[in-house]
C-alpha atoms as one frame of an Amber mdcrd trajectory, in Angstrom:
protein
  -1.696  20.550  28.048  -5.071  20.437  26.265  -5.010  18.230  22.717  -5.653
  20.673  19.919  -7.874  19.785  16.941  -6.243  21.436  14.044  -9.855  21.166
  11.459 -10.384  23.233   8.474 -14.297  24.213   8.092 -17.149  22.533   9.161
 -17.962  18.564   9.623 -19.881  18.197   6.243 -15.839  18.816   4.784 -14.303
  16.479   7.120 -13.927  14.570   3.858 -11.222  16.230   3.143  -9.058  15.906
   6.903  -6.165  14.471   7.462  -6.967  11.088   9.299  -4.953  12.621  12.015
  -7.044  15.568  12.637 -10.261  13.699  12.214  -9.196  11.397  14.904  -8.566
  14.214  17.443 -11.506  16.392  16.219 -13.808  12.971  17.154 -12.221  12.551
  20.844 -12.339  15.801  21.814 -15.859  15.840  20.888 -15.234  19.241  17.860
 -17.410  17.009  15.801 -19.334  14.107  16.307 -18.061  10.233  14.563 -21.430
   9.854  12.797 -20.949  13.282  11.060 -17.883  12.539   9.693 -19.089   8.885
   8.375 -21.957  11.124   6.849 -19.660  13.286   4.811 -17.365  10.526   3.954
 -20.410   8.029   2.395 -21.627  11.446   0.888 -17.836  12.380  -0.919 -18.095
   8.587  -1.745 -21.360   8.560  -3.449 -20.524  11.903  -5.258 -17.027  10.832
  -6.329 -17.152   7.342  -6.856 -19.234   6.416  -9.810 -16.746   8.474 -12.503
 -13.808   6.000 -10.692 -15.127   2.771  -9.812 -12.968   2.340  -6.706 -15.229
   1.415  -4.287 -17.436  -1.576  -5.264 -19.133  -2.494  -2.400 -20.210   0.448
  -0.610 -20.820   0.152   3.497 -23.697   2.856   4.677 -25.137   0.986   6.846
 -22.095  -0.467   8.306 -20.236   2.752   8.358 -23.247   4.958  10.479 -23.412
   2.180  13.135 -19.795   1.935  13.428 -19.119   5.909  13.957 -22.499   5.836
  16.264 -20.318   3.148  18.361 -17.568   5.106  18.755 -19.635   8.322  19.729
 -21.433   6.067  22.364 -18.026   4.911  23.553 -16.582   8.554  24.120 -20.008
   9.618  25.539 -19.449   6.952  28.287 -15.988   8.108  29.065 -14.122   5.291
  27.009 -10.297   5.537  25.868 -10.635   5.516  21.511  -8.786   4.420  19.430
  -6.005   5.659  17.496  -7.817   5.941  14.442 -11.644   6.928  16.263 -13.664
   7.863  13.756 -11.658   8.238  10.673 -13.385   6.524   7.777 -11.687   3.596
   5.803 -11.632   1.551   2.745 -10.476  -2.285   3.118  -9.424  -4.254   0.163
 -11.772  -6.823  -1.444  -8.660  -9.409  -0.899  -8.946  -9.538   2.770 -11.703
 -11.367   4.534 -14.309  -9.088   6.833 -17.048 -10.506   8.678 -20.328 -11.053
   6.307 -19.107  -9.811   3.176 -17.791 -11.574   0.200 -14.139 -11.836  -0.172
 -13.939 -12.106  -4.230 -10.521 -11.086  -5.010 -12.130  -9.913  -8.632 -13.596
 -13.193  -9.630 -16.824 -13.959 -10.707 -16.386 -17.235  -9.259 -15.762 -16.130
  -5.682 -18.482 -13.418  -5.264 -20.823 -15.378  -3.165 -17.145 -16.597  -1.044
 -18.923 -14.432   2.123 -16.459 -14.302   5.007 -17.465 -15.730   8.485 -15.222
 -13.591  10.516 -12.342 -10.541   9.954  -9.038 -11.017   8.554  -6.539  -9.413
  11.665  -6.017  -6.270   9.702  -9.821  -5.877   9.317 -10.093  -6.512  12.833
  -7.149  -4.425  13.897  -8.945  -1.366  11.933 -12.381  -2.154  13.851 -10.377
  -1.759  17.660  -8.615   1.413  16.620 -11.784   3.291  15.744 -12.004   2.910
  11.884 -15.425   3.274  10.321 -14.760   1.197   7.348 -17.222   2.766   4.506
 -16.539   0.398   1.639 -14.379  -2.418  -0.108 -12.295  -1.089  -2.973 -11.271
  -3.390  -6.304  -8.594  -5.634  -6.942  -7.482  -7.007 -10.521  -8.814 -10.531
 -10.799  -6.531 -12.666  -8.155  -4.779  -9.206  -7.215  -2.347 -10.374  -9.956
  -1.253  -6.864 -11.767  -0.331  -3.317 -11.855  -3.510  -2.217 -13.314  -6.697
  -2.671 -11.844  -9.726  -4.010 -13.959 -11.598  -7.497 -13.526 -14.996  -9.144
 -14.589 -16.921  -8.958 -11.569 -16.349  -5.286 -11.388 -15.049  -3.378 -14.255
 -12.055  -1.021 -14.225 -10.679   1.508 -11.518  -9.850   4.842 -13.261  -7.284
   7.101 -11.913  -9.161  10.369 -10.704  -6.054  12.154 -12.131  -6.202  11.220
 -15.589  -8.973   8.150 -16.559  -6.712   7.057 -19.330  -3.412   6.123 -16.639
  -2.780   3.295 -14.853  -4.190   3.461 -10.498  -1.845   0.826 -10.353  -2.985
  -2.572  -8.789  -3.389  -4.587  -7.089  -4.247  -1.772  -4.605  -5.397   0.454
  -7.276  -8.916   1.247  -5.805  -7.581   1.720  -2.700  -5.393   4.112  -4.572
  -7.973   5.885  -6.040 -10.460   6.147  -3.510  -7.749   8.078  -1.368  -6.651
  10.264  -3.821 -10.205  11.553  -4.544 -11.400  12.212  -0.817 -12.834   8.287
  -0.593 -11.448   7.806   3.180  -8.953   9.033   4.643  -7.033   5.895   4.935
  -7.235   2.853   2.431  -5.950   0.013   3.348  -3.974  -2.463   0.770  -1.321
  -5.339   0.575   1.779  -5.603  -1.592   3.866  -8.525  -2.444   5.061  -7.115
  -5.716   4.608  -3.320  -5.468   1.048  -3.272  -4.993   0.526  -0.378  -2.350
   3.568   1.125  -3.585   2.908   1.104  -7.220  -0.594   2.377  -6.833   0.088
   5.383  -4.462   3.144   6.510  -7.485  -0.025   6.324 -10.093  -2.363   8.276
  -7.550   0.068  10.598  -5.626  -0.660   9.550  -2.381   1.480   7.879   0.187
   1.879   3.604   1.147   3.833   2.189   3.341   4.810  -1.550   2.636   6.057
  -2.422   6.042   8.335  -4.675   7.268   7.545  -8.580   7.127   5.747  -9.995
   9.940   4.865  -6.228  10.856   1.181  -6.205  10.409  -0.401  -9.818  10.960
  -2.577 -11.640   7.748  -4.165 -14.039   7.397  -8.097 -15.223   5.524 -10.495
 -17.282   7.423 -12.460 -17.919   4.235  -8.723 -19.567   2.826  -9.118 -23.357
   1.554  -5.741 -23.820   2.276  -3.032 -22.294   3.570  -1.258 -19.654   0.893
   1.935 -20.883  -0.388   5.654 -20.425   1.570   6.253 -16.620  -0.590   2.795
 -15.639   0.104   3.475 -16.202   4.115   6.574 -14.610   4.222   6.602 -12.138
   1.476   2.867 -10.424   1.215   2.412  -7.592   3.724  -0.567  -5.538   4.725
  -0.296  -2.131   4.366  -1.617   1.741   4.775  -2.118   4.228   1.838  -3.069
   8.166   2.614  -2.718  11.201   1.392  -0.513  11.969   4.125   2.368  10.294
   5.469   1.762  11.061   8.941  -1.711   8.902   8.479   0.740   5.858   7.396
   2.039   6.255  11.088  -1.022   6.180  12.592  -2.829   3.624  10.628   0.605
   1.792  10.709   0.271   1.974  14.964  -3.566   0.792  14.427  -3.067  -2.413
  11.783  -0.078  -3.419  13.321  -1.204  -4.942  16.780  -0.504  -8.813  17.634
  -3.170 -11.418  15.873  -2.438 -15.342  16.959  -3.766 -15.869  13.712  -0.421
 -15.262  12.011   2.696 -16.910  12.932   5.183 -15.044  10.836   4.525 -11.725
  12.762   7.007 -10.266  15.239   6.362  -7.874  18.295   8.801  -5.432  17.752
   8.329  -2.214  18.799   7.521   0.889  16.534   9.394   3.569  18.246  11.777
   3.869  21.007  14.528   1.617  18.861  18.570   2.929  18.802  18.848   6.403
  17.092  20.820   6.207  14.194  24.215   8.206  14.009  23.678  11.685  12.974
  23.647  12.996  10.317  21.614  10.168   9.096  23.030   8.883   5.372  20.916
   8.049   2.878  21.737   6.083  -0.750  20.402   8.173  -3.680  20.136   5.792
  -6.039  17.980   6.414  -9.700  18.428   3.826 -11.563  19.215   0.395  -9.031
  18.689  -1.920 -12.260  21.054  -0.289 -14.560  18.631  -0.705 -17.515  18.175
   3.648 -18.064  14.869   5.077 -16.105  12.435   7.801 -17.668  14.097  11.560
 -17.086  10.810  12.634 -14.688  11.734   9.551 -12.682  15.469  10.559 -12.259
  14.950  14.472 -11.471  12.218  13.094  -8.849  15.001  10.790  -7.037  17.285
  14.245  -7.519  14.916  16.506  -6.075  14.169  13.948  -3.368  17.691  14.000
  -2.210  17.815  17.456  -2.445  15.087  18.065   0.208  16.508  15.579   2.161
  20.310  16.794   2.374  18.347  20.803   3.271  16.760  19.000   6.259  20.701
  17.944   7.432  20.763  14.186   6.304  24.129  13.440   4.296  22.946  12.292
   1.057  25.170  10.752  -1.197  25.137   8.830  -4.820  25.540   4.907  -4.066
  24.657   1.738  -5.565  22.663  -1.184  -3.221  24.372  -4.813  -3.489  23.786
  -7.300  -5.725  20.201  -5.598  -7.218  19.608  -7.486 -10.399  20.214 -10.602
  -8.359  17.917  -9.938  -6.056  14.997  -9.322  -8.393  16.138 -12.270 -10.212
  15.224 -14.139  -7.180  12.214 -12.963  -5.933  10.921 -13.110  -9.459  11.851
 -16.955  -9.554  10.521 -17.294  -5.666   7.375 -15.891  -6.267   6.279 -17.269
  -9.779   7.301 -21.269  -8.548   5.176 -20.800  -6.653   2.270 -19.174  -8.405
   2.784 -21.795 -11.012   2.030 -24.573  -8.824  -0.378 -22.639  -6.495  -2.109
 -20.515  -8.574  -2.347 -21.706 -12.241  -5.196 -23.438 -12.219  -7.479 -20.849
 -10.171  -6.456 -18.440 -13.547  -7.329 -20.906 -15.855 -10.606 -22.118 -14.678
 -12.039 -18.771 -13.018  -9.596 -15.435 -14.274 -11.028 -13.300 -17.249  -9.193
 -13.557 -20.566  -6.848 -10.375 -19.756  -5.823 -11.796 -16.362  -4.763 -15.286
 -17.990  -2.883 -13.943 -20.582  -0.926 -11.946 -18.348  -0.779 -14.588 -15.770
   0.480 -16.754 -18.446   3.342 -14.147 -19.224   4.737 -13.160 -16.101   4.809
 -17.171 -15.457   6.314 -18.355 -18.610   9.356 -19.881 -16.850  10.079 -23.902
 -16.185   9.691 -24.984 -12.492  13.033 -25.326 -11.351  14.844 -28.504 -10.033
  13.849 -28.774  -6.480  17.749 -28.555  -5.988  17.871 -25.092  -7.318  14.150
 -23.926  -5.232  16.176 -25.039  -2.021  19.461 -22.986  -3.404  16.743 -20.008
  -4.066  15.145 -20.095  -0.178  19.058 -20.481   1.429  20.064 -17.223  -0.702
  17.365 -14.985   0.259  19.467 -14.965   3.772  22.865 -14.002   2.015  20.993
 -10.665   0.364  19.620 -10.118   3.258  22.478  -9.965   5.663  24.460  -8.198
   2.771  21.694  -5.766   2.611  22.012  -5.372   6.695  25.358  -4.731   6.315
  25.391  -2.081   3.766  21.713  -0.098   5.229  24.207  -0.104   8.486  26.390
   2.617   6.996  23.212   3.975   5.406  20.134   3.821   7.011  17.857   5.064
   4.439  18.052   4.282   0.679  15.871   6.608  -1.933  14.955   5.018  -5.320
  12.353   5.099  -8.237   8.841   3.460  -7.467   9.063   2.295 -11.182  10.927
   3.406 -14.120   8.418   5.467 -16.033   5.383   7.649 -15.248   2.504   5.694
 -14.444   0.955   3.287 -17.479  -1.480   4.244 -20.187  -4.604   1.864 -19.100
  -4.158  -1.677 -20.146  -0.735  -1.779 -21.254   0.284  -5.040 -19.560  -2.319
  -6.845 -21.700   0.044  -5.571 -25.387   3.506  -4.663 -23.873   4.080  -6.486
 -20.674   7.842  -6.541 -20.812   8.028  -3.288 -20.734   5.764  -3.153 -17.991
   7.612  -5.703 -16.191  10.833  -4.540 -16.794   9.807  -0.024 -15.208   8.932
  -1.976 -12.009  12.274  -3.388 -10.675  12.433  -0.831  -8.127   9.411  -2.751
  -6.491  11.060  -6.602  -6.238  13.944  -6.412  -4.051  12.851  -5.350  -0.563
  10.003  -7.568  -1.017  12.527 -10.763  -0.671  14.385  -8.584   1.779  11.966
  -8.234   3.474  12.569  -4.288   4.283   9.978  -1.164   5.395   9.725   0.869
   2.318   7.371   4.349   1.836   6.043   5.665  -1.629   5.860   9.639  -1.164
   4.656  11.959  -3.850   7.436  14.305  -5.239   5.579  16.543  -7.387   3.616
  16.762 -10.468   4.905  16.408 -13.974   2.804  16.799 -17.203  -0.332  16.415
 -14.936   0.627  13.427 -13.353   2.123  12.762  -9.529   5.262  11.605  -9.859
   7.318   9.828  -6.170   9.803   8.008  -5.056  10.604   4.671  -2.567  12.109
   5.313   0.643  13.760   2.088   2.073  14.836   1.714   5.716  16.371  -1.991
   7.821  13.918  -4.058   8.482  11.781  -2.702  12.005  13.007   0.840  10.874
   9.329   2.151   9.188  10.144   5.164  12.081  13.448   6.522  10.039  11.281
   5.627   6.377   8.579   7.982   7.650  10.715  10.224   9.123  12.178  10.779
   5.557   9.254  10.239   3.404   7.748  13.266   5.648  10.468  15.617   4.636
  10.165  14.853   1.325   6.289  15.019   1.192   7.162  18.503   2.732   9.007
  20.246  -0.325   6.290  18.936  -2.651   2.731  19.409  -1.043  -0.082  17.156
  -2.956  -3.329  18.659  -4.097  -5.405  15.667  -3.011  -7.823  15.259  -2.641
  -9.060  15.428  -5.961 -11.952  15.770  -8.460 -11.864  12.705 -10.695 -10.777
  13.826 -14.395 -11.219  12.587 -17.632
């Protein structure tokens, strides 16, 4: 049976395309790689300067790369999964000749000798990556703003939150900059910033997508290896799957990933049950937040899953933990890099969110064995339910800058993002409406390897409540 390109308009609005579709339009030969970079680089240079997402445009980079893969299908060649779709990459993760600054002024000239494995994975599928997006300095917070590049606004509303670290990723996908952006999360920060934008992430499974910097000094500390993962945002889930299938192929580079299959794994029992759970910490969650984890459910139990009110074990101790995992660490790790080279806003926040004593190194080796008793009690709970829905934070997305005057309460709306980062566990941020003028969403959280019944889910969801992105950025 002949592939179909389902396209809407000409190639000068392939801007607007579904990675998906732009991927089949380019191998059937509808329309041609190097027009699509062309309208791409021309959405980016109309719509980025009122959102600061991208800061390091890729022209140059991004024509030669589509013109390689229109060679390659001219001369017969199997593409890629994602041929031709245009990209962001994050300015955390090393590509070949550009500077990997992380938002410091100190690290601009740090200029990257080779690809990081997701940057390289990206290149083999097809992806014509058309710029580098912004980070907060050290990718350290939920807001995205740093020295070397100024702040990301959030083409919905400049005066909220993108959410960070990912948040120009976030941005640049919400307002028709690529089609796919890709980001990293090791406290909510894909997740976080596709909530503030109303797009979709996926923050996949540990070990799923390999990582790893060439430029790196040293090797990142034990919670970066095991707890940071690489991961897709999109306006659609169905690009998560794809770009999921491209950024997730085997890299020596990284020892923590695993080879395990994306599809084809044991169907769960039917119908599938899923956790609807608003409020996981107990501690009272904004009322748009808890009718978007209702109406979530609600879409889900039409589409014949059993949905059902229930609790996930031992939450609060959980967070607890990967709170005192990951800032240890950061406080031995990390502390002086913010001191000597962060801007004032990033080191007073750093300083916050690591205001705890080291602990004894009795209690550190306590806090590593105990990660494996949440986890297995997670495994056994997720195998009666397979799928658990919760909040992506507890309140609409931030008024700019409030970390820097109210960081508890920043802190404190994004428990939802801690615990299946220690778990370790697939999770998908979906949009589930708009409320006020803002997207609001919800987390989908499947076992670990089980991003297939996550997407399957978030789809359904994203389904009931079609997004309007991409957008025009707004004031």
């Amino acid at each position: 049976m002949e592939e179909k390109a389902t396209v809407r308009g000409s190639g000068t609005e392939s801007w607007r395309w579904d990675a998906a579709d732009i991927a089949r339009a380019v191998r059937l030969g509808r329309v041609s790689a190097r027009e699509v970079a062309e309208a791409a680089l021309a959405r980016q240079a109309e719509a980025n300067p009122a959102i600061n997402a991208v800061v390091l445009p890729l022209e140059r980079e991004a024509l030669e790369g589509a013109e390689a893969v229109d060679a390659a299908r001219e001369r017969g060649e199997a593409l890629g999964p994602l041929a031709g779709v245009p990209v962001t990459t994050k300015i955390n993760a090393d590509q070949r000749g550009l500077p990997t600054s992380n938002g410091v002024v100190a690290f601009r000239n740090v200029v990257a000798a080779e690809d990081s494995p997701v940057v390289a994975n990206l290149r083999r599928a097809g992806a014509v990556i058309i710029g580098r997006t912004n980070t907060p300095a050290f990718s350290w917070r939920w807001f995205t703003d740093n020295a070397l590049h100024g702040r990301t606004l959030n083409p919905w509303n400049a005066g909220v939150t993108p959410g960070g670290s990912s948040g120009g990723a976030s941005a640049a996908v919400a307002a028709g900059i690529g089609a796919v952006a890709h980001g990293n999360d090791i406290g909510g920060s894909v997740r976080y910033p596709a909530y503030a934008c109303g797009v979709a992430g996926l923050r996949p499974s540990a070990g799923r997508i390999p990582s790893f910097n060439p430029s790196a000094a040293a090797e990142r500390p034990l919670s970066g290896q095991v707890l940071s993962a690489q991961g897709p945002l999109a306006r659609r889930v169905g690009d998560l799957r794809l770009a999921l299938q491209a950024m997730a192929a085997p890299d020596p580079r990284d020892p923590w990933q695993a080879p395990v299959p994306l599809s084809g794994l044991p169907a769960p029992a039917r119908p599938i049950r899923v956790a609807l759970c608003a409020d996981p910490a107990g501690g009272g969650v904004h009322p748009t937040v808890a009718e978007a984890v209702d109406r979530a459910g609600k879409a889900l139990e039409a589409a014949g899953y059993a949905v059902e009110p229930a609790e996930p074990p031992n939450w609060a101790a959980v967070a607890e933990d990967w709170d005192a995992f990951i800032n240890a660490e950061a406080t031995v790790y990390m502390r002086a890099g913010f001191e000597q080279h962060a801007d004032p806003a990033a080191r007073g926040i750093f300083a916050r969110s690591s205001a705890r004593p080291l602990p004894a190194i009795e209690d550190y080796m306590r806090l590593l064995a105990r990660r494996a008793t949440h986890q297995r009690a997670w495994a056994r709970w997720m195998a009666e339910r397979p799928l658990l829905v919760i909040p992506c934070s507890n309140e609409p997305p931030f008024p700019q800058g409030l970390d820097e005057t109210d960081f508890d309460r920043v802190f404190r709306a994004q428990s939802p993002l801690f615990p299946t980062v220690l778990l370790g566990l697939p999770s998908v941020a979906v949009p589930a409406g708009v409320v006020d003028g803002l997207p609001t969403g919800v987390q989908v959280v499947a076992p670990r390897w089980r991003e297939d019944l996550a997407l399957d889910a978030a789809e359904v969801i994203e389904a009931a409540w079609p997004m309007p992105t991409p957008i025009g950025p707004r004031g």
